[in-house]
KEKE-3310 file (N, C-alpha, C; in steps of 0.2 Angstrom, whole numbers, plus 5000, padded with zeros to 4 digits):
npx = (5004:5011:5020:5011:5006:5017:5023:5014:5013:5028:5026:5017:5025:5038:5030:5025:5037:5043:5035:5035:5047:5037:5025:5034:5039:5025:5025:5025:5031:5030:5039:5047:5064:5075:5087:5101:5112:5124:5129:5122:5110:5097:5087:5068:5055:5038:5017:5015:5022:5033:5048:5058:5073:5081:5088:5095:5091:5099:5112:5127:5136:5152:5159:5161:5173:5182:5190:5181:5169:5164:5162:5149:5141:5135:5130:5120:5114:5111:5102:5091:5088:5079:5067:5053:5051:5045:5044:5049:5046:5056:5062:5065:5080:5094:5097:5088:5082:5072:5073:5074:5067:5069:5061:5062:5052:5050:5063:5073:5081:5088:5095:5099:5110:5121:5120:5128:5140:5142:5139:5141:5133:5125:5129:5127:5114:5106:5095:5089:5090:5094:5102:5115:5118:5119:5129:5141:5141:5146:5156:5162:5161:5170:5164:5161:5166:5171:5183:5193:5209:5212:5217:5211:5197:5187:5176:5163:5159:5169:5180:5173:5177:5191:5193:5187)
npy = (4994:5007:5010:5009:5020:5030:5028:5036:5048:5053:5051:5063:5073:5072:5074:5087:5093:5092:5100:5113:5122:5125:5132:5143:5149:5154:5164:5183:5195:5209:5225:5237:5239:5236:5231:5231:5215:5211:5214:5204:5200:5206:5212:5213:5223:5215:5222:5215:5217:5206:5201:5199:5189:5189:5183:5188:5183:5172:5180:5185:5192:5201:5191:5198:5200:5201:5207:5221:5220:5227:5237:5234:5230:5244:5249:5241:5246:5259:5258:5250:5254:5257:5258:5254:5238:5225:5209:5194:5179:5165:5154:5145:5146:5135:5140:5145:5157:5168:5168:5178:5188:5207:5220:5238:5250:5253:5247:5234:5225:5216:5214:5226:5227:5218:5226:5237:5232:5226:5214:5197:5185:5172:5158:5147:5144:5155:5160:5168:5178:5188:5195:5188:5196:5209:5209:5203:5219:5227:5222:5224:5238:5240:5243:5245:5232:5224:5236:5230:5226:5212:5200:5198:5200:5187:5175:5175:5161:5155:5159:5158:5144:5143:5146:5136)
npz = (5000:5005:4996:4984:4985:4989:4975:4967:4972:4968:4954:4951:4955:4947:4937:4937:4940:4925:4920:4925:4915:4907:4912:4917:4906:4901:4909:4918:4923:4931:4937:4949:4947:4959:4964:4958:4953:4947:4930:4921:4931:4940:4952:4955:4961:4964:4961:4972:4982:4983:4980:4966:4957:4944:4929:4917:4900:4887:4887:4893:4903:4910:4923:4940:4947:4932:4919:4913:4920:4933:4925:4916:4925:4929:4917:4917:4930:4923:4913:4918:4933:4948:4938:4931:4923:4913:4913:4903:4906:4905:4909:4926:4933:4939:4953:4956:4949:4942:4924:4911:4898:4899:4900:4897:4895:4879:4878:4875:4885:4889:4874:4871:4880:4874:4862:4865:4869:4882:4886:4881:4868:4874:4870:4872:4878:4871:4859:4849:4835:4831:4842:4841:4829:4832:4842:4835:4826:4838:4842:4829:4830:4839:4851:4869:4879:4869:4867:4875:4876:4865:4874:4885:4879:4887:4886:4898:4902:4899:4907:4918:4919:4922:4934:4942)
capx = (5000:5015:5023:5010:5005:5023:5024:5010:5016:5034:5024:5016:5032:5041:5028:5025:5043:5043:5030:5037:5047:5031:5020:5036:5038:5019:5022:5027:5033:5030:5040:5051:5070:5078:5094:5108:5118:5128:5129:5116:5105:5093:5081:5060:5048:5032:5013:5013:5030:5038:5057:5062:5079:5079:5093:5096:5091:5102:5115:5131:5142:5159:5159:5163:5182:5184:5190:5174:5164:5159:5157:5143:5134:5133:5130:5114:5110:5108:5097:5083:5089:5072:5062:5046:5052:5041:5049:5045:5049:5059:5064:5069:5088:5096:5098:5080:5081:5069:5077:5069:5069:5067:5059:5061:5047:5051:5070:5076:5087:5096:5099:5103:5117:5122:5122:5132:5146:5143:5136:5141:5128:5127:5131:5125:5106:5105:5092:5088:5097:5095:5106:5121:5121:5120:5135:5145:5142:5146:5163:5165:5163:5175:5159:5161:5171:5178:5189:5197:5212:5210:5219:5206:5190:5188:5169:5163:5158:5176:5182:5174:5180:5198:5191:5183)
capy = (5000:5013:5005:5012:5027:5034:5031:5039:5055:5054:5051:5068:5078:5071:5078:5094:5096:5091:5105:5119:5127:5126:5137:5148:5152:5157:5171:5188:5198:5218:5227:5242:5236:5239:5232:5225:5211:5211:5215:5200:5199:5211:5211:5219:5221:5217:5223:5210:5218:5202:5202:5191:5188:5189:5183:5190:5177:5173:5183:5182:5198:5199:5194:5207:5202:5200:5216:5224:5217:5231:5242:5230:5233:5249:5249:5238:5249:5264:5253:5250:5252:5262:5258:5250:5233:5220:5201:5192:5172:5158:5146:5146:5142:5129:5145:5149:5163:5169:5168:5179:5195:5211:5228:5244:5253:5250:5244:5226:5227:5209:5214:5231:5225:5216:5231:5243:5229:5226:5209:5191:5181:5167:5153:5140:5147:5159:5156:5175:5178:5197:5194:5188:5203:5216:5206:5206:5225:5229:5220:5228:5244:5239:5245:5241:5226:5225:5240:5229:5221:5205:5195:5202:5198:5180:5175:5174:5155:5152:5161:5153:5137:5142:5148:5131)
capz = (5000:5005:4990:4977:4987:4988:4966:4964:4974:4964:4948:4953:4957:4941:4931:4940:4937:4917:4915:4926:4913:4903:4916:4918:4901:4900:4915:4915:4928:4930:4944:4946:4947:4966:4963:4953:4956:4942:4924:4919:4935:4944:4957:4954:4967:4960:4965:4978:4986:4980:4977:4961:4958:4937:4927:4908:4897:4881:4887:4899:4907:4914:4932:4943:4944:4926:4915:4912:4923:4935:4921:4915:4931:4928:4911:4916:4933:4922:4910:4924:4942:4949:4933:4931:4918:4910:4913:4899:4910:4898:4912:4932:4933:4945:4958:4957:4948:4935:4917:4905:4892:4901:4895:4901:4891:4871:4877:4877:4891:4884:4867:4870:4882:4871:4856:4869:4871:4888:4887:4877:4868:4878:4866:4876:4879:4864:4853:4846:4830:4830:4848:4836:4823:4839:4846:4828:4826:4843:4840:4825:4833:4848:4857:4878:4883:4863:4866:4878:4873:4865:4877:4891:4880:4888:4888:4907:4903:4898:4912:4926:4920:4926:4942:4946)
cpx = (5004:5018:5018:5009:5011:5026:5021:5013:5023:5034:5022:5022:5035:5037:5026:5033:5044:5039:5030:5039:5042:5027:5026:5037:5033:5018:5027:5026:5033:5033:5047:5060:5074:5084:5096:5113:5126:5127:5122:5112:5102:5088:5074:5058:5042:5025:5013:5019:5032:5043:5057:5066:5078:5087:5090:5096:5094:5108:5119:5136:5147:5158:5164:5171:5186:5183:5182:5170:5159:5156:5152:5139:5134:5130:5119:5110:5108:5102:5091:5083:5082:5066:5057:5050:5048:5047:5046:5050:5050:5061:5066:5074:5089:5093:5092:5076:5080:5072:5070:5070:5066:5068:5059:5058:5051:5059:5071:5077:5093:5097:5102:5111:5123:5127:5128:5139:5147:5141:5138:5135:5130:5126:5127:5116:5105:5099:5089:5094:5100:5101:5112:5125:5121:5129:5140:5146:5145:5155:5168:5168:5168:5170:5160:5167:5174:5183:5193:5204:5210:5212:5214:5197:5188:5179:5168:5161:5167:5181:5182:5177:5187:5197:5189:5189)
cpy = (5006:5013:5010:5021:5033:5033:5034:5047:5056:5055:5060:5073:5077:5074:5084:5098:5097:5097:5110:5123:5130:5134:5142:5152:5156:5164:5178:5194:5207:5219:5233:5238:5240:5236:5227:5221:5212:5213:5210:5199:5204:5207:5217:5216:5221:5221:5223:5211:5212:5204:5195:5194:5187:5188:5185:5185:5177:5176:5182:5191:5194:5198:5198:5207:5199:5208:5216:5224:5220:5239:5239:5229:5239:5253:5246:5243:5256:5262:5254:5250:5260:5261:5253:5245:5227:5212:5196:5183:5167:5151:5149:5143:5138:5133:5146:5154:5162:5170:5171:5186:5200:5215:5233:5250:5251:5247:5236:5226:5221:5212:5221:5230:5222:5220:5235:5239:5227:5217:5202:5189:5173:5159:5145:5138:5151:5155:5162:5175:5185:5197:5194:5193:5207:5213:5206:5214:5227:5228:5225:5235:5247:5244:5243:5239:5223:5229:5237:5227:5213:5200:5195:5200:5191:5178:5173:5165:5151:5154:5160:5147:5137:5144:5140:5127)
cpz = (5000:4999:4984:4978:4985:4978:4962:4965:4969:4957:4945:4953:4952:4937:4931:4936:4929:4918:4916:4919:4906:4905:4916:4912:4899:4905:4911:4921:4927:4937:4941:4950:4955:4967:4958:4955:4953:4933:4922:4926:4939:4947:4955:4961:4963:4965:4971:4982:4987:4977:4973:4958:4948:4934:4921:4905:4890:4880:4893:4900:4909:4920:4934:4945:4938:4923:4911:4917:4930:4929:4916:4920:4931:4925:4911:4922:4928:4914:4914:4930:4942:4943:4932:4925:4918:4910:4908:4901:4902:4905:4920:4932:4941:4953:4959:4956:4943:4931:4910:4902:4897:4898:4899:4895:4885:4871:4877:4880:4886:4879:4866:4875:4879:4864:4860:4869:4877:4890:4879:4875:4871:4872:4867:4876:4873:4860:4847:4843:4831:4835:4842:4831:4828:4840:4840:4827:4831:4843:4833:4827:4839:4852:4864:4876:4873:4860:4869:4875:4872:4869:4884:4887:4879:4890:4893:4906:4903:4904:4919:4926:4924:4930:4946:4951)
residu = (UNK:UNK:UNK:UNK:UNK:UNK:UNK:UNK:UNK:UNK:UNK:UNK:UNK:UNK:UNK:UNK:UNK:UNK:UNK:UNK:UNK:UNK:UNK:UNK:UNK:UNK:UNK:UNK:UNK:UNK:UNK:UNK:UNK:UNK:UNK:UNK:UNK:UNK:UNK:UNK:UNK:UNK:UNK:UNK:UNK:UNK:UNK:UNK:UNK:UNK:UNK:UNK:UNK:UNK:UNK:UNK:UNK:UNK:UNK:UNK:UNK:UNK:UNK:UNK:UNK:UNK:UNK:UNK:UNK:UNK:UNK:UNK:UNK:UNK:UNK:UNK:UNK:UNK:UNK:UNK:UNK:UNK:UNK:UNK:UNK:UNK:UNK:UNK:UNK:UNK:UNK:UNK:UNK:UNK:UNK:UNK:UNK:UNK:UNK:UNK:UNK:UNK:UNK:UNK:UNK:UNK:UNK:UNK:UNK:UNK:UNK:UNK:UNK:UNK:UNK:UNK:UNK:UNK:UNK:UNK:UNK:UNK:UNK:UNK:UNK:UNK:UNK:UNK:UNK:UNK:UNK:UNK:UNK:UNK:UNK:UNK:UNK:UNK:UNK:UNK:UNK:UNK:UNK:UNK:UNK:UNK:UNK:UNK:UNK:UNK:UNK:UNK:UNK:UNK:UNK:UNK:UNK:UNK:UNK:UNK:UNK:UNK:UNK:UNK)
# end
């Protein structure tokens, strides 16, 4: 009896899980932006003075001790720190943090970080093509983090591997 009981509940939980990032893609978060973590993640307060922890989807920054890396939180506080932005949900990551396209009235936030140079497309996640032509031009124009020197522009995913 505990036997079928407990596969039923497990059955339930596995498929609850399978179909999360289903319902999180269908959501969509409003709220004004009360801090910056970093270059890709911010915190909104919504209505419901909830704090969600929001990661930039599609896209990766320097972390903050990699060259660039605090001038891309800065780049993104002056983006939407204090500003009402629309979250448009793609998935909850491991951490628990919202993954998704953020607006701050008719901007992208991701694709313009992106155009400014301040931001990688994240190669891994990516699926926005537009993303890749911003990220090409933004190169061409050694806009942001590709004035750096080239031995210095190391994508944050390639980066953390030599940290681990």
């Amino acid at each position: 009896m505990n036997l079928i009981y407990f596969k039923k509940i497990l059955f339930l939980v596995l498929l609850y899980l399978a179909f999360l990032p289903l319902f999180a893609a269908a959501q969509e978060h409003i709220g004004r932006v009360v801090g910056v973590s970093d270059g890709d993640t911010l915190t909104i307060l919504d209505d419901r003075k909830q704090q969600i922890k929001v990661r930039l989807a599609e896209i990766d920054t320097p972390e903050s001790a990699q060259p660039y890396g605090t001038r891309a939180k800065q780049e993104l506080s002056h983006l939407v720190f204090g500003k009402t932005v629309l979250v448009k949900v793609q998935d909850i990551d491991r951490y628990g943090r919202t993954v998704g396209r953020v607006y701050a009235g008719d901007i992208d936030v991701n694709a313009e970080m992106v155009r400014i140079g301040a931001a990688w497309v994240y190669r891994k996640y990516a699926s926005d093509q537009k993303l890749y032509a911003l990220e090409k031009q933004a190169r061409q124009n050694g806009a942001g983090l590709w004035s750096l020197p080239e031995a210095q522009q190391v994508p944050p995913w390639e980066w953390r591997k030599t940290r681990r």
